[in-house]
BATOR-593218 format. One record per residue: residue in three letters; y negated, x, z of N, C-alpha, C in turn. Coordinates in nm, 4 decimals. Layout:
// BATOR-593218
<pt residuo="ALA" n_yy="Y" n_xx="X" n_zz="Z" ca_yy="Y" ca_xx="X" ca_zz="Z" c_yy="Y" c_xx="X" c_zz="Z"/>
...
//
This chain:
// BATOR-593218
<pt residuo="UNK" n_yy="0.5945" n_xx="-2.5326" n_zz="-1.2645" ca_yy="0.4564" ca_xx="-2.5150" ca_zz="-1.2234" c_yy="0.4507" c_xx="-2.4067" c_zz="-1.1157"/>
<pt residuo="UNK" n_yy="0.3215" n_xx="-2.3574" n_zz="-1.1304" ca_yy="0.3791" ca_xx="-2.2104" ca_zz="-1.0168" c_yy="0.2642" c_xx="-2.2519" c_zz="-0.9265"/>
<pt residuo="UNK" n_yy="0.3129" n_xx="-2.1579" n_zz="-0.8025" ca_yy="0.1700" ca_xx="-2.1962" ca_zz="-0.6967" c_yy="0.0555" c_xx="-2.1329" c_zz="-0.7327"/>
<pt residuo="UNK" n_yy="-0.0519" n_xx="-2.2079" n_zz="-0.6557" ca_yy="-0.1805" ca_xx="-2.1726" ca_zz="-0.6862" c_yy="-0.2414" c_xx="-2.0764" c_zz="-0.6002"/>
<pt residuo="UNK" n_yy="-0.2737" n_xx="-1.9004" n_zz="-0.5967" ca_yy="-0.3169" ca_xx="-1.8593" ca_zz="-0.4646" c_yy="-0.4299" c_xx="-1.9349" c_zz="-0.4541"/>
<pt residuo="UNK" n_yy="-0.4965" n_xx="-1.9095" n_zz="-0.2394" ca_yy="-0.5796" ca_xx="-1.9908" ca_zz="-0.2325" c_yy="-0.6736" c_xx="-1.8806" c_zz="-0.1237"/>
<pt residuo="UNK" n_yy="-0.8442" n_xx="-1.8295" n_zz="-0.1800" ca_yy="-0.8807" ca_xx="-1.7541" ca_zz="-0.1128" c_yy="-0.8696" c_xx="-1.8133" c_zz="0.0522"/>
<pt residuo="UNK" n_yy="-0.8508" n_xx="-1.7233" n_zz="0.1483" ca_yy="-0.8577" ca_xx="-1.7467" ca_zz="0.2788" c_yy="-0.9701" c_xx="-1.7504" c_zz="0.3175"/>
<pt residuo="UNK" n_yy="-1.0304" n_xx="-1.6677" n_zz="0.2423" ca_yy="-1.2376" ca_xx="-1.6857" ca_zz="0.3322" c_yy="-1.2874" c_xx="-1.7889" c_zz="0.2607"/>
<pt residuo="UNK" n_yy="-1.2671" n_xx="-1.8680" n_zz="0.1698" ca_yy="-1.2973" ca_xx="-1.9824" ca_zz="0.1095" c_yy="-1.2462" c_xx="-2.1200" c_zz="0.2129"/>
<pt residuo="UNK" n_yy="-1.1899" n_xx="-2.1058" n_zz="0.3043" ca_yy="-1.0924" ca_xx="-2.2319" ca_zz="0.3906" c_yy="-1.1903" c_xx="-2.2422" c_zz="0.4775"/>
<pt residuo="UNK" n_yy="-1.2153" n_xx="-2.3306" n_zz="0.5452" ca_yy="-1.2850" ca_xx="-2.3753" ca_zz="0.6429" c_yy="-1.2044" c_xx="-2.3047" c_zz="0.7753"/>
<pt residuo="UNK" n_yy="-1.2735" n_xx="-2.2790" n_zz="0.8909" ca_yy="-1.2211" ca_xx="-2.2008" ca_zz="1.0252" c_yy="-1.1051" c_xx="-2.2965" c_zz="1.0540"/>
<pt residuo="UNK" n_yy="-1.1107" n_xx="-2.4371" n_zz="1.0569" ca_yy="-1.0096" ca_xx="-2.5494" ca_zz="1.0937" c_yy="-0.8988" c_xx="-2.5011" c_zz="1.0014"/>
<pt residuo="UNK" n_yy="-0.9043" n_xx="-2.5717" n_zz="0.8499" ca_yy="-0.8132" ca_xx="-2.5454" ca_zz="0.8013" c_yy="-0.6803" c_xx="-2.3730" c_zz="0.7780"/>
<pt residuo="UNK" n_yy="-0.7856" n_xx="-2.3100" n_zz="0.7769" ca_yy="-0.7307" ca_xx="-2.1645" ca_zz="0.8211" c_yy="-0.6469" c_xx="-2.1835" c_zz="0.8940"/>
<pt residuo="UNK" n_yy="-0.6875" n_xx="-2.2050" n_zz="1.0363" ca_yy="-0.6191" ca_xx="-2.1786" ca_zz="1.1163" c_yy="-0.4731" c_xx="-2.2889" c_zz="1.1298"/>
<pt residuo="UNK" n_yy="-0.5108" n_xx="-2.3954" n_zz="1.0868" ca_yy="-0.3847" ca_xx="-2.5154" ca_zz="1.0748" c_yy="-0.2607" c_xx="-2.4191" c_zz="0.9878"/>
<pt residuo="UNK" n_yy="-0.2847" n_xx="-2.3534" n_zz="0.8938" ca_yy="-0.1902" ca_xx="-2.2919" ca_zz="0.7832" c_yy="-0.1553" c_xx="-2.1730" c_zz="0.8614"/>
<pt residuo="UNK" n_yy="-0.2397" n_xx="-2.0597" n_zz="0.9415" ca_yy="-0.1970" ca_xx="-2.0098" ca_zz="1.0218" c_yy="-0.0770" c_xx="-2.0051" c_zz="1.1074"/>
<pt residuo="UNK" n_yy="-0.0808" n_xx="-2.1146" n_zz="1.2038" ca_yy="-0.0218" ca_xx="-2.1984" ca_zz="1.3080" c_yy="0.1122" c_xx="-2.2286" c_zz="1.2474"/>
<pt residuo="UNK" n_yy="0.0780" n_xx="-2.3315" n_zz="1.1316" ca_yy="0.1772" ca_xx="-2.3846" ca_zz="1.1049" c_yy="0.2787" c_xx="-2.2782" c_zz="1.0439"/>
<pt residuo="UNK" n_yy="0.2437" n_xx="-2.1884" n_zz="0.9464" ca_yy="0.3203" ca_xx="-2.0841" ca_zz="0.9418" c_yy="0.3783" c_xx="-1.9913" c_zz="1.0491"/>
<pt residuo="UNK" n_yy="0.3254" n_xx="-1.9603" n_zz="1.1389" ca_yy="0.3979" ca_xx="-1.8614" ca_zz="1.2888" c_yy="0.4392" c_xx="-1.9872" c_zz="1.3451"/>
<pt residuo="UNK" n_yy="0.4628" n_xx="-2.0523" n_zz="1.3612" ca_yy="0.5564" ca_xx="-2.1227" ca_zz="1.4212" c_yy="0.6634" c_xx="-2.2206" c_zz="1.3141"/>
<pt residuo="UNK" n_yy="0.6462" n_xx="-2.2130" n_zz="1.2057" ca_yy="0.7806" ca_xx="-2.2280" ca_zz="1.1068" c_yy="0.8472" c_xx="-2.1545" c_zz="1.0815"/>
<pt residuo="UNK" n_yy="0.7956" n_xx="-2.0039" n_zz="1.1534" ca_yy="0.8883" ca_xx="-1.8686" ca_zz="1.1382" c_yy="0.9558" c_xx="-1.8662" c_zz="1.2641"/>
<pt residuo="UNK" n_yy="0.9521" n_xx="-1.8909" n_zz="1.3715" ca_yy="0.9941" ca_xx="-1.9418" ca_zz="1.5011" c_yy="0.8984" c_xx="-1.8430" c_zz="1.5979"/>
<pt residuo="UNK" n_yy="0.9687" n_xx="-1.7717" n_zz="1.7053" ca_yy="0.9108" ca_xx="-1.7372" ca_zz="1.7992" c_yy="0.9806" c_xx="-1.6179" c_zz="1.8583"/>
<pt residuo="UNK" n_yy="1.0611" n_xx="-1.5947" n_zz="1.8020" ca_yy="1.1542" ca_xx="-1.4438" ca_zz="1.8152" c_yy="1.0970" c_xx="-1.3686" c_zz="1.7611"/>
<pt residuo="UNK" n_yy="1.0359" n_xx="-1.2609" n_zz="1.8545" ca_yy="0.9891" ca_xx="-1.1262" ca_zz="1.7505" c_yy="1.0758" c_xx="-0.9965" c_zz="1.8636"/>
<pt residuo="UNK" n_yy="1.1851" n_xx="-0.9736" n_zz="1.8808" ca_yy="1.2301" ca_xx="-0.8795" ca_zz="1.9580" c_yy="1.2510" c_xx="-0.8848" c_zz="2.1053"/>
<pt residuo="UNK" n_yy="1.2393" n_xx="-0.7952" n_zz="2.1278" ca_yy="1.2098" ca_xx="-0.7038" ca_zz="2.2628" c_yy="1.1414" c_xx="-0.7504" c_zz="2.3424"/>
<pt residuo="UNK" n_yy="1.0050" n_xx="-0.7586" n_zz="2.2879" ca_yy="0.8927" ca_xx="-0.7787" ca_zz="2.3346" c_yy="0.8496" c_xx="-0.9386" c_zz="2.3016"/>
<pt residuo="UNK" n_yy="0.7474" n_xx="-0.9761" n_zz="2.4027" ca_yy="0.6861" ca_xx="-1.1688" ca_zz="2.3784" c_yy="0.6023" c_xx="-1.1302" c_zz="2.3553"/>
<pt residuo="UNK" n_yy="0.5592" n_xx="-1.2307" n_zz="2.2106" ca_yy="0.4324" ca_xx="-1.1862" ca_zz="2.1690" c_yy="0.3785" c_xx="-1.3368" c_zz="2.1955"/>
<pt residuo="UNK" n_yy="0.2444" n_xx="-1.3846" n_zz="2.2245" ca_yy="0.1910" ca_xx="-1.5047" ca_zz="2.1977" c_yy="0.2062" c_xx="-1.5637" c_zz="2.0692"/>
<pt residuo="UNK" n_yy="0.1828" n_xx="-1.6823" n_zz="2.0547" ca_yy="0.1126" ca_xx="-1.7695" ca_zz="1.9513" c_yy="-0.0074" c_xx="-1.6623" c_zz="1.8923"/>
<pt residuo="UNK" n_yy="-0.1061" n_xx="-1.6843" n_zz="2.0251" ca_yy="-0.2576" ca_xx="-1.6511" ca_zz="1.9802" c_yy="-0.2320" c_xx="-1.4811" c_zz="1.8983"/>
<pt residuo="UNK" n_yy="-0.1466" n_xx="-1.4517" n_zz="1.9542" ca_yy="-0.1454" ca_xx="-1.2209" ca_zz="1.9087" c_yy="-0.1026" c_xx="-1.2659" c_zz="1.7585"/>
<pt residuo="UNK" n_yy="0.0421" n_xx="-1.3611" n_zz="1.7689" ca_yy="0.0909" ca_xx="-1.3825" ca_zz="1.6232" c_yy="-0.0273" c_xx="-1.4214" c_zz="1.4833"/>
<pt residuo="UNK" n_yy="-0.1226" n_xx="-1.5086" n_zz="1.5730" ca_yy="-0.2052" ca_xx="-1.5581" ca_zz="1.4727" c_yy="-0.3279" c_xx="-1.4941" c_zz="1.3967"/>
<pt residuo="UNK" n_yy="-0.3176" n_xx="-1.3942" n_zz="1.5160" ca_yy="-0.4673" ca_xx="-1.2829" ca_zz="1.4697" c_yy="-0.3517" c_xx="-1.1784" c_zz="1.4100"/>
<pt residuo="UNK" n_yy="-0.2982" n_xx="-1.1650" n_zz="1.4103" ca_yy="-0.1962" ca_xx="-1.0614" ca_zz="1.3581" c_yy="-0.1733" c_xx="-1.0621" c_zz="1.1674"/>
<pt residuo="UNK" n_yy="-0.1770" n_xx="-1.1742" n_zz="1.1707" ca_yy="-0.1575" ca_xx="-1.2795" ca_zz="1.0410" c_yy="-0.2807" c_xx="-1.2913" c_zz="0.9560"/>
<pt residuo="UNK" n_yy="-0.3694" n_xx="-1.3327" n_zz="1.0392" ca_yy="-0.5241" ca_xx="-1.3356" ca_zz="0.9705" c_yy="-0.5969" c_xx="-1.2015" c_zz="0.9239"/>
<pt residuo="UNK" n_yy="-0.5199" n_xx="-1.0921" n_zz="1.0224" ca_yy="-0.5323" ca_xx="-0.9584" ca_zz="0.9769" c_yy="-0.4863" c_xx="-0.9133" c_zz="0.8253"/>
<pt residuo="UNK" n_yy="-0.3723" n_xx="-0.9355" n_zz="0.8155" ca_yy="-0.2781" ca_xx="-0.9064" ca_zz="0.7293" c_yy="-0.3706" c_xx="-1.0005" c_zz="0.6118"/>
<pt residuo="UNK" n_yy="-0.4293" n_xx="-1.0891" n_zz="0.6148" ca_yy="-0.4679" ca_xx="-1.1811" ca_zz="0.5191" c_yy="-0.6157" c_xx="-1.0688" c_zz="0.4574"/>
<pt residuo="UNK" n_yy="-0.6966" n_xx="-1.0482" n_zz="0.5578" ca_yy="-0.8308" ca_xx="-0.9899" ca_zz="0.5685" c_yy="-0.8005" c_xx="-0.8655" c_zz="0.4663"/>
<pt residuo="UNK" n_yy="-0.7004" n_xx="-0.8121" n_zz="0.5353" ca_yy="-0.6535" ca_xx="-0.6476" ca_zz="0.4798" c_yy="-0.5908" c_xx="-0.6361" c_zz="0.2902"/>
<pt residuo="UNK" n_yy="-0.5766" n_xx="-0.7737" n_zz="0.2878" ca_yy="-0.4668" ca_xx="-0.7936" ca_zz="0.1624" c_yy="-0.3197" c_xx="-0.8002" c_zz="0.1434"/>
<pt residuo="UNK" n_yy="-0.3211" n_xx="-0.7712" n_zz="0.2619" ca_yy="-0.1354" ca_xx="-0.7774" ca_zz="0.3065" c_yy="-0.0552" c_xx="-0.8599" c_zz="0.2883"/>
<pt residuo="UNK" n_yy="-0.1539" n_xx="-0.9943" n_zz="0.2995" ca_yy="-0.0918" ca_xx="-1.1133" ca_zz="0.2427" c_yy="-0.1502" c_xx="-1.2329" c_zz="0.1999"/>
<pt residuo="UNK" n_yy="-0.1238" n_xx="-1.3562" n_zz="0.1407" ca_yy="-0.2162" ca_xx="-1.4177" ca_zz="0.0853" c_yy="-0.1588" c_xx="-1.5390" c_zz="0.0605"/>
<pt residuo="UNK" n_yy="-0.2450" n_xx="-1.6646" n_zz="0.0940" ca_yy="-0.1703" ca_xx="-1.8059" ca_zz="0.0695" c_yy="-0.1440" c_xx="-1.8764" c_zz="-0.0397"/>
<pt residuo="UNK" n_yy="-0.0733" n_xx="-1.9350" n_zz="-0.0266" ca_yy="-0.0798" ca_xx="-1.9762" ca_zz="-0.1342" c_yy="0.0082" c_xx="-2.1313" c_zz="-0.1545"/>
<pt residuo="UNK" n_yy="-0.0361" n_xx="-2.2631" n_zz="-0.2756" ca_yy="-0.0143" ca_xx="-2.3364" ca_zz="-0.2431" c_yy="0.0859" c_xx="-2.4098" c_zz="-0.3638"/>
<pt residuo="UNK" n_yy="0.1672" n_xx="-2.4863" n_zz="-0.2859" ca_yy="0.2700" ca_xx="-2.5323" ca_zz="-0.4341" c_yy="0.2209" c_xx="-2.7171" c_zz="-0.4354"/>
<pt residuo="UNK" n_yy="0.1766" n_xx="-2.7103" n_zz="-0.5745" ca_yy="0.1599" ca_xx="-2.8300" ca_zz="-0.6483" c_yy="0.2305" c_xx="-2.9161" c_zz="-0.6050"/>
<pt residuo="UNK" n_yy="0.3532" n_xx="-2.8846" n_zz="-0.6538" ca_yy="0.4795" ca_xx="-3.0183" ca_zz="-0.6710" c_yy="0.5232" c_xx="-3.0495" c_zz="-0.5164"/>
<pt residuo="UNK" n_yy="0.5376" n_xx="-2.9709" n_zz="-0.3820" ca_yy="0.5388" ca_xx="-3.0025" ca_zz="-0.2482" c_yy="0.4097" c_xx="-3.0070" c_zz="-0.1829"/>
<pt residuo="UNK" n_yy="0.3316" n_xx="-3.0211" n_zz="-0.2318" ca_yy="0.1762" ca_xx="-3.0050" ca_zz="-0.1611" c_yy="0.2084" c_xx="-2.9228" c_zz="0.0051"/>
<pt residuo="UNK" n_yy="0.2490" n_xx="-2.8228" n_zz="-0.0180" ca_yy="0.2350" ca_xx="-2.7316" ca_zz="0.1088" c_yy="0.1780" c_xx="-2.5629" c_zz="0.0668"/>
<pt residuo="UNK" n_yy="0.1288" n_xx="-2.5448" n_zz="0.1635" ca_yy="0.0752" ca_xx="-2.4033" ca_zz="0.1549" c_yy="0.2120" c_xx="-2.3032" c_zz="0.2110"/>
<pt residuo="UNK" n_yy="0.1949" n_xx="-2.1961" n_zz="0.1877" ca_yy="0.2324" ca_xx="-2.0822" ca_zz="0.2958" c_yy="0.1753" c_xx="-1.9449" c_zz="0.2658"/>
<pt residuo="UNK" n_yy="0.2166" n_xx="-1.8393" n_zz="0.3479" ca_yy="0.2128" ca_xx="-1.6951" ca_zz="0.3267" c_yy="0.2312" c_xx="-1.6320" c_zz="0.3311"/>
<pt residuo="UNK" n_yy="0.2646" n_xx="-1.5761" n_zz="0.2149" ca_yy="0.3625" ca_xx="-1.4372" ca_zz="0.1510" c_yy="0.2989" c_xx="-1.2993" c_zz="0.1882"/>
<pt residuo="UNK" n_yy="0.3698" n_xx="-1.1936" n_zz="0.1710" ca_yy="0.3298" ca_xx="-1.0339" ca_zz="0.1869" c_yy="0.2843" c_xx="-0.9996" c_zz="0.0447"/>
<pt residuo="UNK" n_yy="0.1852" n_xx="-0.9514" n_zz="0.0464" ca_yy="0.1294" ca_xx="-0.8934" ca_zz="-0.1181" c_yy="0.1927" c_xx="-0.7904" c_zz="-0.2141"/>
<pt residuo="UNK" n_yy="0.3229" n_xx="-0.7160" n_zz="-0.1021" ca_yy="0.3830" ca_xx="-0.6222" ca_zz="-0.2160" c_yy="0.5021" c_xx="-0.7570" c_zz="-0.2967"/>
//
């Protein structure tokens, strides 16, 4: 069974942002050099979503979301 994409402007502001979250922080918190916030990571992400860069998406058989890069 393959995942289902799931529009992002279709999610409620709550839920968005829960899949958000929960994704930048299942990726951890190391980004280099530099500290980036939570909050920079999360608008960073929602960008990338807005732009097409990337897009959620959800698996049936684990009932979890995540989000991939569109190339």
């Amino acid at each position: 069974m393959s995942d289902l994409k799931i529009p992002w402007d279709e999610l409620s502001e709550d839920a968005l942002m829960g899949i958000i979250e929960e994704f930048v922080t299942r990726e951890g918190t190391e980004y280099g050099d530099s500290e980036i916030s939570l909050e920079m990571k999360c608008q960073q992400v929602r960008q990338q979503l807005r732009d097409d860069e990337a897009f959620i998406t959800f698996d049936e058989e684990l009932q979890t979301c995540s989000i991939s890069p569109a190339n």
